[in-house]
Gaussian input, Z-matrix of N, CA and C with variables (Angstrom, degrees):
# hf/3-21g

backbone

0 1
 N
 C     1     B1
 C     2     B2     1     A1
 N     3     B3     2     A2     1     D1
 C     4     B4     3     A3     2     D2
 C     5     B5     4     A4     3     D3
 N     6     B6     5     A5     4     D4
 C     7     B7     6     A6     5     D5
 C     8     B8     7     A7     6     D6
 N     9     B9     8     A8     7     D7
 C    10    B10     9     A9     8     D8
 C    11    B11    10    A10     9     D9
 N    12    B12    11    A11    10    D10
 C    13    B13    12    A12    11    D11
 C    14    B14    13    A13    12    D12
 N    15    B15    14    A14    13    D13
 C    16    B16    15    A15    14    D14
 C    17    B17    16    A16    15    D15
 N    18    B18    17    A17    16    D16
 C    19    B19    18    A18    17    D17
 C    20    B20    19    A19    18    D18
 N    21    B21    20    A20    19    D19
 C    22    B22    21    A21    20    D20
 C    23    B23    22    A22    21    D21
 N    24    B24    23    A23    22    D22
 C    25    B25    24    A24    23    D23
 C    26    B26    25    A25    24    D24
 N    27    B27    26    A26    25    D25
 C    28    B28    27    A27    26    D26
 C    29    B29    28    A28    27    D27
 N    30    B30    29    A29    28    D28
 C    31    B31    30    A30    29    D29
 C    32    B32    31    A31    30    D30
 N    33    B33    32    A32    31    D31
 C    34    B34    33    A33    32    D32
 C    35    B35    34    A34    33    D33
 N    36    B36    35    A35    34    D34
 C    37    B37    36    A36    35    D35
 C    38    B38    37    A37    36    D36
 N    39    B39    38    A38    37    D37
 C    40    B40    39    A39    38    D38
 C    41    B41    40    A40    39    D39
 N    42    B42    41    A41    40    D40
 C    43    B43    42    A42    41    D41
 C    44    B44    43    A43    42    D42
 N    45    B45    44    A44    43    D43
 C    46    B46    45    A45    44    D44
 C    47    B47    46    A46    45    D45
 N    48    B48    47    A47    46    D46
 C    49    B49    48    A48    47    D47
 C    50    B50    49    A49    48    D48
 N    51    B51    50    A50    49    D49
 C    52    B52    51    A51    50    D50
 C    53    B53    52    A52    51    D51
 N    54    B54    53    A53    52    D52
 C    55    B55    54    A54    53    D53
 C    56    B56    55    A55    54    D54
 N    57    B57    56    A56    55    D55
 C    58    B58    57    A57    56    D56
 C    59    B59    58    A58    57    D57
 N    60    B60    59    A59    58    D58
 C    61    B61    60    A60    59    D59
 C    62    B62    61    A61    60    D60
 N    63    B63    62    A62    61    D61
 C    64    B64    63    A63    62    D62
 C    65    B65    64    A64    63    D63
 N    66    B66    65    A65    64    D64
 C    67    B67    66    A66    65    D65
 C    68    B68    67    A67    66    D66
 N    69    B69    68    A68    67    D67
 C    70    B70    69    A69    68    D68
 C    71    B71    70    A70    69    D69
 N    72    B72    71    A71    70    D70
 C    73    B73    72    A72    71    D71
 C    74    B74    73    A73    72    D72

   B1=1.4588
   B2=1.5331
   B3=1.2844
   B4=1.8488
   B5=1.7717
   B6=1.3006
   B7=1.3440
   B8=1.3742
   B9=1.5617
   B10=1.5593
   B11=1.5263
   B12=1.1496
   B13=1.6992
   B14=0.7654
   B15=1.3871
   B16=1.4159
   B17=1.6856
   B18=1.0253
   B19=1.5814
   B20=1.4556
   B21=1.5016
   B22=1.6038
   B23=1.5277
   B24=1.3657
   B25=1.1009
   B26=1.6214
   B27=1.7761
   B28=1.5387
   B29=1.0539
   B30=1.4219
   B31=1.2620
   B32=1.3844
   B33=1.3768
   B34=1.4260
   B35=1.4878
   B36=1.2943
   B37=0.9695
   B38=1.9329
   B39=1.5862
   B40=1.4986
   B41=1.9159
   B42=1.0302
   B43=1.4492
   B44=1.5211
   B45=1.0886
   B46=1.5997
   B47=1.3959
   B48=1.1937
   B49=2.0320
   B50=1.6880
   B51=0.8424
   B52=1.4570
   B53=1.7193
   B54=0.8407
   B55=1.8522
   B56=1.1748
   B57=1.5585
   B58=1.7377
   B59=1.7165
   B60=1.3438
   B61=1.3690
   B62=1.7167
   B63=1.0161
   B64=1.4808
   B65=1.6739
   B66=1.8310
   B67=1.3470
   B68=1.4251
   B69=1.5485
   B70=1.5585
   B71=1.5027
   B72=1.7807
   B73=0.7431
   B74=1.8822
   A1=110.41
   A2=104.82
   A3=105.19
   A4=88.50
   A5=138.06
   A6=142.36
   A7=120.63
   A8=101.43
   A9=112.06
   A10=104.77
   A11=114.05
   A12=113.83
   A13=124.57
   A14=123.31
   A15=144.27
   A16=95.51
   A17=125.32
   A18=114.44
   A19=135.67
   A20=97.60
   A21=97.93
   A22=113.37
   A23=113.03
   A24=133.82
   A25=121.15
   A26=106.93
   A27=128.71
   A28=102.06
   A29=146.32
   A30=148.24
   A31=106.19
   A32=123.85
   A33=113.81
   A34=106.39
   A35=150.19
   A36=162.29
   A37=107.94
   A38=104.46
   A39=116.32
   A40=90.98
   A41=151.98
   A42=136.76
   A43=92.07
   A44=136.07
   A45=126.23
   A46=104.33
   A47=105.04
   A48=110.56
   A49=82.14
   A50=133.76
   A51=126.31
   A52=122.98
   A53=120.12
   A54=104.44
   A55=115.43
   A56=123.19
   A57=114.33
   A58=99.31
   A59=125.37
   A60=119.86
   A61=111.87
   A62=95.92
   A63=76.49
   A64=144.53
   A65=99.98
   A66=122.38
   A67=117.04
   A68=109.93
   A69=128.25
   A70=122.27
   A71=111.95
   A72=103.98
   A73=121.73
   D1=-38.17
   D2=-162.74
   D3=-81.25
   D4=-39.63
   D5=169.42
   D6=-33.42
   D7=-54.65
   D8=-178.61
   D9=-63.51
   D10=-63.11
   D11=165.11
   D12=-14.78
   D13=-81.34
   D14=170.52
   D15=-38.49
   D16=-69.44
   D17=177.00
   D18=-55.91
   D19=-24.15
   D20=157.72
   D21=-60.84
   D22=-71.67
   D23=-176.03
   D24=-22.48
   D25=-41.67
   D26=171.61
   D27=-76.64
   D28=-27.88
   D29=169.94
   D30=-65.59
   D31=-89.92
   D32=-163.88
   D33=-48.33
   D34=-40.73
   D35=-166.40
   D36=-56.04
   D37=-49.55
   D38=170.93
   D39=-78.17
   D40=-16.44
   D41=-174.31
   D42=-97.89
   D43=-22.76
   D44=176.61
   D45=-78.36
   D46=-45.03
   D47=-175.54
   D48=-64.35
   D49=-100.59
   D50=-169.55
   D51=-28.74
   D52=-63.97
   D53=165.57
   D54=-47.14
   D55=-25.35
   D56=-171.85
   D57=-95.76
   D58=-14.17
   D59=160.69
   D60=-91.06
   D61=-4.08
   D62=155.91
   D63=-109.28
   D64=-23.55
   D65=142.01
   D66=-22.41
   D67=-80.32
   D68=161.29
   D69=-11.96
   D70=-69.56
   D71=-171.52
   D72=-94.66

């Protein structure tokens, strides 16, 4: 359970870095 979390968490986190590089560019 605490894994999956943690893997959500790296997920949305890489989809924010990615929408804000793409905004950007």
């Amino acid at each position: 359970m605490n894994l999956h979390h943690k893997a959500l968490r790296h997920f949305i986190s890489a989809s924010v870095i990615v929408l804000t590089s793409s905004f950007l560019i």
